[in-house]
C-alpha positions as CSV (number, residue, x, y, z in Angstrom):
1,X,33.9,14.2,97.8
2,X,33.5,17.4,99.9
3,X,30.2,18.0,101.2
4,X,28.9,14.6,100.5
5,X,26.6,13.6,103.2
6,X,26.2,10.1,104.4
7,X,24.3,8.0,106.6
8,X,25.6,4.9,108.2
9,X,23.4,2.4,109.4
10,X,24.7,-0.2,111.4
11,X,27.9,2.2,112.0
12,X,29.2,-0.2,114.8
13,X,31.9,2.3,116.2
14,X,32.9,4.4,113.5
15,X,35.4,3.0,111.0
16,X,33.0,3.1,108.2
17,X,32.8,7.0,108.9
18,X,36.3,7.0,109.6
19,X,37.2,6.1,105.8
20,X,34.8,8.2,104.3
21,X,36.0,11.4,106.4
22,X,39.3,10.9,105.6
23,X,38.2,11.0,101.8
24,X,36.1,14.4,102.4
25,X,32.6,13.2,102.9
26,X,30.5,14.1,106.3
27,X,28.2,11.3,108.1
28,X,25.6,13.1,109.7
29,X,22.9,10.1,110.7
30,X,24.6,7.3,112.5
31,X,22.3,4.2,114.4
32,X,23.7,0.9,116.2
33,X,22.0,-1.3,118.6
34,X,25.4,-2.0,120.5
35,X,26.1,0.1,123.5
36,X,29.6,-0.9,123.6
37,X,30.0,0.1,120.1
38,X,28.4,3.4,120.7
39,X,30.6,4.2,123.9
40,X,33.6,3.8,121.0
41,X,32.0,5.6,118.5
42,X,31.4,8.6,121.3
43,X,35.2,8.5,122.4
44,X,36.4,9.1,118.9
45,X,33.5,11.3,117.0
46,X,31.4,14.0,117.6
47,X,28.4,11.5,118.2
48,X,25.8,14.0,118.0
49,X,23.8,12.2,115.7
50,X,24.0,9.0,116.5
51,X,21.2,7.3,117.4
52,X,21.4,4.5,119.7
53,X,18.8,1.9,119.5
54,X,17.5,-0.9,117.1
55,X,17.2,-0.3,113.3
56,X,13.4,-1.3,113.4
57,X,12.6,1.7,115.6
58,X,14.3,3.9,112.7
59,X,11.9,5.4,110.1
60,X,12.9,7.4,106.9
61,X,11.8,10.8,108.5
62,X,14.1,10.4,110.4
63,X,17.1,10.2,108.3
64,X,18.3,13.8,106.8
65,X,18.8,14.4,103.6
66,X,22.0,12.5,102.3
67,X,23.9,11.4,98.8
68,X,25.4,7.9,100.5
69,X,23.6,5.4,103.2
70,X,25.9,2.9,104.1
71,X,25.2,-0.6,106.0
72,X,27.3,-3.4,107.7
73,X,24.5,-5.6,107.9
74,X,25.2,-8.9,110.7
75,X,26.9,-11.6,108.9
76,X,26.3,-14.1,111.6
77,X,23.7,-15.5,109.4
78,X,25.5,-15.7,106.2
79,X,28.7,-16.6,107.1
80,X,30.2,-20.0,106.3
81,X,31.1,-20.4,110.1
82,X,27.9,-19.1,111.2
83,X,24.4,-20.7,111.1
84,X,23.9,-19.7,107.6
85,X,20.4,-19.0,107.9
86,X,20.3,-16.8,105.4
87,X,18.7,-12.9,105.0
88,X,16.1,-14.7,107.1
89,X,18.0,-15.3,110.4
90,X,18.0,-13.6,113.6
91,X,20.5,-11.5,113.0
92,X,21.3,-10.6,109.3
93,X,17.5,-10.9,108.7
94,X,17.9,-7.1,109.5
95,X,18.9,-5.9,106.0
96,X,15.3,-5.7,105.2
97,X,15.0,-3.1,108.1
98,X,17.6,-0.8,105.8
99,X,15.4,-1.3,103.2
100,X,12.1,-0.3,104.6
101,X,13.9,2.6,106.0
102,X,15.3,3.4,102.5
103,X,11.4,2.7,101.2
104,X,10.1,5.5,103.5
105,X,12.4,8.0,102.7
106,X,10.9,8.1,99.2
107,X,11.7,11.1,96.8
108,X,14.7,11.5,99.6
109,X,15.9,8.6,98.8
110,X,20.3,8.5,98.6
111,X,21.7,8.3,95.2
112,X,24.1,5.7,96.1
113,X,24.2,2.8,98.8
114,X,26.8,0.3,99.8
115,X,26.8,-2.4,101.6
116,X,29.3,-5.1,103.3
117,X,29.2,-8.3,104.2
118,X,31.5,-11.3,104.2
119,X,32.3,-13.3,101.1
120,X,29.8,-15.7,102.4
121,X,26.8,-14.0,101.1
122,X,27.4,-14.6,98.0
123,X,27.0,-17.9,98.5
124,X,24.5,-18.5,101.1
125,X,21.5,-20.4,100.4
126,X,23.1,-21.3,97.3
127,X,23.1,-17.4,96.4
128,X,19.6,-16.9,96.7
129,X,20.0,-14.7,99.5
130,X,22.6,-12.1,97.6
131,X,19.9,-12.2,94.8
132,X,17.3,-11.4,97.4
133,X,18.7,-8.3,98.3
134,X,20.0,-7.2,94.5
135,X,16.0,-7.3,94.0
136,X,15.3,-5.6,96.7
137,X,17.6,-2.7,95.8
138,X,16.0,-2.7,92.5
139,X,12.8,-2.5,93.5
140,X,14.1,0.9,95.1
141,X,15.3,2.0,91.8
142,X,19.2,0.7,92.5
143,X,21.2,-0.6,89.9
144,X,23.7,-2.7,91.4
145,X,27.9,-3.5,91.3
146,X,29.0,-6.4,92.9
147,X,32.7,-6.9,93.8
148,X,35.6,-8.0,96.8
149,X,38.0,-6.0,98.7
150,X,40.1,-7.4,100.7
151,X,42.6,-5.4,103.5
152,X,45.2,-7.3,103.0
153,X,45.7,-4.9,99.9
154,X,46.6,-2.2,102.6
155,X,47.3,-4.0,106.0
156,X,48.8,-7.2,107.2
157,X,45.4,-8.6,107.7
158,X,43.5,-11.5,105.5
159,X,40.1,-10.1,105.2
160,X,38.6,-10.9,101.7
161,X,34.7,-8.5,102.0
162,X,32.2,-8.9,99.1
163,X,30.5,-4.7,98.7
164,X,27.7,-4.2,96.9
165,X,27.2,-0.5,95.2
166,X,23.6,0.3,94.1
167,X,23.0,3.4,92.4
168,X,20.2,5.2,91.0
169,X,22.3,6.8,88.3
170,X,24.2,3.6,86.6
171,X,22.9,2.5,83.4
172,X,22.4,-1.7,84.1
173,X,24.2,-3.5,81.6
174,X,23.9,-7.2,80.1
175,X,26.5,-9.8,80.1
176,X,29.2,-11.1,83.1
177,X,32.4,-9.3,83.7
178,X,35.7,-12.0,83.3
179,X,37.2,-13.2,86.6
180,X,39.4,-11.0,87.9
181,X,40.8,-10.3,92.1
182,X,38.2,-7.9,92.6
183,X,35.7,-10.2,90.5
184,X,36.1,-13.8,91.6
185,X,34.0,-16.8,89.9
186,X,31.5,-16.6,92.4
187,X,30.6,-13.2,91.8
188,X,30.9,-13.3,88.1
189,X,28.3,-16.4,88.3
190,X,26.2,-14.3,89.9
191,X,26.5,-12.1,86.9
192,X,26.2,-14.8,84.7
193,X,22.9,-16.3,86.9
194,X,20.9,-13.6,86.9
195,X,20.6,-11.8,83.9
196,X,17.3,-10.3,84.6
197,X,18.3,-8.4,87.2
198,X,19.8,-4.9,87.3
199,X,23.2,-4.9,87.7
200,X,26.2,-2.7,86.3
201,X,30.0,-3.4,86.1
202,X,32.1,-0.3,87.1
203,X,36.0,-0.9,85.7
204,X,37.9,-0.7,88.8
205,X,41.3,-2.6,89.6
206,X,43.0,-3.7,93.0
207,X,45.3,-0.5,94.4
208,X,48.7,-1.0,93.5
209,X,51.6,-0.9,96.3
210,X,52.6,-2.5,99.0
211,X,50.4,-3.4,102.4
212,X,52.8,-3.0,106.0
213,X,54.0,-5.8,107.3
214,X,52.7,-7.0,110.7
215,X,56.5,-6.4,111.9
216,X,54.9,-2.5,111.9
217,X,51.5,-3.3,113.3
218,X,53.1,-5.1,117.0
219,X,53.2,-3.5,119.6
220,X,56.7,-4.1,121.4
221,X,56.7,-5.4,124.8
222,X,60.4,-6.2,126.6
223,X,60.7,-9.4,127.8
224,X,59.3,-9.0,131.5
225,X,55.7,-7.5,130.6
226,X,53.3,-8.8,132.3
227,X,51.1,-9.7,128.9
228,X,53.1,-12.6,127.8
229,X,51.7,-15.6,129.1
230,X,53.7,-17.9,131.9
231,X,55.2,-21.0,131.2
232,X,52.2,-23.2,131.9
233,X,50.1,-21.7,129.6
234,X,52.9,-21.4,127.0
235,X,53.5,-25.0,127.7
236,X,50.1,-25.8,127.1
237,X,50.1,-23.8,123.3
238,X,53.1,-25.9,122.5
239,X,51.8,-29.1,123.4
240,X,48.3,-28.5,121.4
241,X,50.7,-28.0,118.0
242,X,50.7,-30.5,115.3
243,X,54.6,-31.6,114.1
244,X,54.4,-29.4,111.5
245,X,53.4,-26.2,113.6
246,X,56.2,-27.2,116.0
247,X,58.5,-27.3,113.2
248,X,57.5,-24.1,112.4
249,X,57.7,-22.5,115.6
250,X,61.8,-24.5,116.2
251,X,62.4,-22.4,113.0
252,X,61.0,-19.2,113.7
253,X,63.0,-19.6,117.4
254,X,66.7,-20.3,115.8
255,X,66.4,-17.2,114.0
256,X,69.0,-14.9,114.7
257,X,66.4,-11.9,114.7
258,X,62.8,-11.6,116.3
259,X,60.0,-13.0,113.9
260,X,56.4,-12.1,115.1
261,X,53.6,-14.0,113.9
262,X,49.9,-14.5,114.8
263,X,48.2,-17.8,115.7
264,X,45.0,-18.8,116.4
265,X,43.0,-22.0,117.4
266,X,40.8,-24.2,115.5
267,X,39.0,-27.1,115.9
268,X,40.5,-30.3,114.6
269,X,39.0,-33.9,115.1
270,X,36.9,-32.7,118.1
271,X,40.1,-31.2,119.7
272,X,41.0,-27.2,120.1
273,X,44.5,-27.0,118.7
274,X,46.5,-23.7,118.0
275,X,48.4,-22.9,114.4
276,X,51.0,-20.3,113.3
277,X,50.7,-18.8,110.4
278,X,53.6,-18.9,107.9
279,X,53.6,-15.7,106.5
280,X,53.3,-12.2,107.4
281,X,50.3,-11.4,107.9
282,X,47.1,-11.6,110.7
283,X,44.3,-13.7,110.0
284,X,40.9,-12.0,109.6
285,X,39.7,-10.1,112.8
286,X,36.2,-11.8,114.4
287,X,34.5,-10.9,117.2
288,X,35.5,-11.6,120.3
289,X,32.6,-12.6,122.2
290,X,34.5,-16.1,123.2
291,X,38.5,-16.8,123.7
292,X,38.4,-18.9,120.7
293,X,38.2,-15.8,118.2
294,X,41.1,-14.0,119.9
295,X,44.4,-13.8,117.8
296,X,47.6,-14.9,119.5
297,X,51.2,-12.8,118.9
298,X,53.7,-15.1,119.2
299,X,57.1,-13.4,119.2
300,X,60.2,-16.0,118.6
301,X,63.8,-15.5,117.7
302,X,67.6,-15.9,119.4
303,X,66.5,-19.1,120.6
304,X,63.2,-18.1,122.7
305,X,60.1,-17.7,122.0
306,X,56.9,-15.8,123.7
307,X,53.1,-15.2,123.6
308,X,50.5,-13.3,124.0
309,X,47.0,-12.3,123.1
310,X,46.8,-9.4,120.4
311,X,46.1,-6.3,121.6
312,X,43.4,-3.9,121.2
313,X,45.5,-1.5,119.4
314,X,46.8,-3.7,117.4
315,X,43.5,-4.7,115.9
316,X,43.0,-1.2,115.2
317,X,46.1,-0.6,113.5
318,X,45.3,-4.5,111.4
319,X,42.1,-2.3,110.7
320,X,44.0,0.7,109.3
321,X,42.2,3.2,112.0
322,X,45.7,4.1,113.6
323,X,45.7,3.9,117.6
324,X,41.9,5.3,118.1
325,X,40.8,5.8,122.1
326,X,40.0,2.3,123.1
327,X,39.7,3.2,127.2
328,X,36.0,3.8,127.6
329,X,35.5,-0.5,127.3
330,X,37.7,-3.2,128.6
331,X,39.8,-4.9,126.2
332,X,37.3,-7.5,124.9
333,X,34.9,-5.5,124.6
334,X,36.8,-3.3,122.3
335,X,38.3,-6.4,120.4
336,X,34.7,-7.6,119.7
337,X,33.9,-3.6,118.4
338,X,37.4,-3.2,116.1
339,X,36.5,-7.7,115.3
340,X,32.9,-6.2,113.8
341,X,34.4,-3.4,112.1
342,X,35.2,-2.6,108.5
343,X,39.2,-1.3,107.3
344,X,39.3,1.8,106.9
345,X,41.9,2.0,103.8
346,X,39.5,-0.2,102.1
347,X,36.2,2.2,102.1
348,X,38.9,4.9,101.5
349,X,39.7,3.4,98.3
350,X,36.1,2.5,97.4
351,X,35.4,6.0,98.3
352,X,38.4,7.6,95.9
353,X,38.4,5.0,93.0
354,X,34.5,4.6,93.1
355,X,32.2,6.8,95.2
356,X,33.5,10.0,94.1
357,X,33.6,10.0,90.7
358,X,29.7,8.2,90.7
359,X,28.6,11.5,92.5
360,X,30.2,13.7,90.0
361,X,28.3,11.6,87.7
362,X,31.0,10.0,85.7
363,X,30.5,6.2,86.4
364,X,31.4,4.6,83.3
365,X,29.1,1.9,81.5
366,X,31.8,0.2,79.3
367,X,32.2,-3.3,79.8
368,X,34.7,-3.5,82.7
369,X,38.7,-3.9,81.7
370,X,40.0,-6.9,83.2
371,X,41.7,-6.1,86.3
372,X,45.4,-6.8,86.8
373,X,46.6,-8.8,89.6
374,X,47.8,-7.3,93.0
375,X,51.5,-6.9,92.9
């Protein structure tokens, strides 16, 4: 992908860009509303040109010439723990921004887009909202691929993503791909649902090896650091378990080794109670604009155990951006940034298995090869 030029709209702080550098592409137009996100994105890229500033004050003149525009639309309004008011909400309403400014740039139009989003859209409004913007795209002369990644494929972190690729090379084709993990039933019935739009099926499969194990991601801390919580507010976690999360947490402490796992709190008959997760991996990231999104490390072995909240690093590393420079914000500010953000191994591999060979112009237009399992 050398030389390929993107632009990232809604580039939050980076990790988008991050990806795609690291698979040879340049970004050179960048715009985010969020001043905390841009203070990130300046500590940790030449930031140049980024513009800072609402999408609707973007036109297409003022986006350069570029092969890729990329956009992580808000998902506060398609999420199934948001308000789900669809592609017309507050918040995610601005995907139609991206595609005005796509509109104006006219016969400068990108040959490719992709977009993210949680899994949610494709089922928001009863999936008129993901059809929505499919017709939208093709009205700008985008066939489009629908299909999940997840970063949990490449990091200890649960974070299923549904990506759309539209391009104005791909030859549509008829019919729905078979389910598959990259191709769930709820996006093959959107295949199968709307056969009169334009929409392609490119034969990729889920990256093979294994992701690290959270063990890897944790920062260590000795016993007397001042992060862990004291023993009222420890008390406090214990007492909000149910039996079978204490259960849990008595095994995890008789270990004979040091087991680190992540909780976090829900809400369960009206009441906030926290829960360990049993295996090995964090939960997905959210933003942290409230306590009640913040991921807890609980640390428990040799007859003890110990908490904490996650750190900021840590969420980078459960993003696959490495330890980035996080000092220009305080810490919730820059767990609400990384919480927003998009893993970076994913958009590498979208970038390697898909991206690049679509601009060398070898997308393929077989029907797509059912996709093995993640092992």
């Amino acid at each position: 992908m050398s030389k390929l030029r993107a632009a990232e709209l809604f580039a939050g702080m980076g990790l988008m860009r991050l990806g795609l550098e690291r698979e040879g592409a340049e970004v050179v137009f960048a715009n985010d509303i969020e001043p905390v996100k841009a203070r990130l994105y300046s500590a940790n890229f030449d930031s140049s040109h980024l513009v800072l500033g609402d999408v609707r004050e973007v036109r297409g003149e003022d986006v350069p010439d570029v092969d890729l525009a990329t956009a992580s639309f808000p998902c506060t309004d398609l999420s199934v723990a948001g308000r789900r008011r669809g592609l017309w909400g507050r918040e995610s309403a601005v995907f139609w921004e991206l595609a005005r400014v796509l509109g104006e740039m006219a016969g400068r139009r990108p040959r490719t887009v992709l977009l993210e989003n949680v899994l949610g859209f494709a089922s928001s409004r009863g999936g008129r909202d993901l059809r929505s913007a499919v017709g939208e795209l093709n009205a700008l002369g985008y066939s489009c691929d629908v299909f999940v990644g997840d970063a949990a494929w490449f990091v200890p972190q649960s974070r299923p993503r549904l990506f759309i690729v539209g391009s104005r090379d791909a030859t549509p084709q008829l019919g729905a791909p078979p389910p598959s993990p990259l191709r769930p039933e709820r996006v093959v019935g959107f295949y199968r649902d709307n056969p009169d739009l334009r929409l392609h099926i490119y034969p990729l499969a889920p990256p093979e090896g294994e992701a690290a194990s959270l063990d890897e991601v944790v920062e260590r801390m000795g016993p007397a650091d001042r992060r862990w919580w004291d023993e009222g507010r420890t008390g406090r976690f214990a007492e909000s378990l149910s039996e079978i999360q204490r259960s849990r947490l008595r095994g995890l402490a008789s270990s004979r080794r040091l087991n680190r796992r992540t909780a976090y709190r829900r809400t369960r008959r009206g009441k906030a109670v926290w829960e360990i997760r049993s295996d090995d991996i964090a939960g997905c990231l959210r933003t942290a604009r409230g306590g009640s999104s913040k991921q807890a490390v609980v640390e428990a072995g040799r007859g003890v155990y110990r908490l904490r909240w996650m750190t900021p690093q840590e969420y980078a590393r459960l993003q696959g951006a490495g330890d980035l420079d996080l000092g220009s914000v305080t810490d919730n500010q820059a767990l609400f940034a990384l919480g927003d953000a998009v893993c970076v191994p994913v958009i590498r591999w979208i970038a390697r298995s898909y991206l690049k060979p679509l601009a060398a112009a070898t997308l393929s237009t077989e029907p797509m090869r059912h996709a093995p399992a993640h092992t």
